[in-house]
C-alpha positions, 0 to 999 in steps of 0.5 A: 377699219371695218369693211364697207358692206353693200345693203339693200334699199329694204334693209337699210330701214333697219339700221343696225338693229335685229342682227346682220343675218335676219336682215339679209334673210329678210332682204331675200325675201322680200326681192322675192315677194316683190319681183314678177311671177309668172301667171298659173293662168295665162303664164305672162310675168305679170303677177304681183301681191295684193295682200298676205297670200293673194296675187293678183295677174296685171295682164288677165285679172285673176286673182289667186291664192298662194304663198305668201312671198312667193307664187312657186314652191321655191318660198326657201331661205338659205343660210 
């Protein structure tokens, strides 16, 4: 009998297509792009996407360009 593996709300949409580890990549991506990133402007984890690259600070309004999951640097996925 095959394991019962625990999947991301995200994946699930997927069902059984695309393979499990482009799923997961993908599931790791995204609980990246969509938690709170700090503000380069007032440092408050409050910066969420507007769009492909453009975030926006929910406490001080600033709009800003960056990656496009991530604010930071650390935009990797790990096998």
């Amino acid at each position: 009998m095959a394991e019962s593996i625990k999947h991301s709300k995200a994946v699930r949409r997927y069902g059984v297509r695309y393979g499990r580890r482009n799923r997961d990549k993908v599931a790791k991506l995204e609980v990246e792009q969509r938690k709170k990133h700090p503000c380069p402007n007032c440092n408050y984890p409050a910066v969420s996407r507007v769009s492909l690259g453009i975030w926006e600070c929910r406490k001080c309004h600033t709009k800003f360009t960056s990656r496009a999951y991530t604010v930071g640097k650390t935009a990797t996925v790990a096998e």
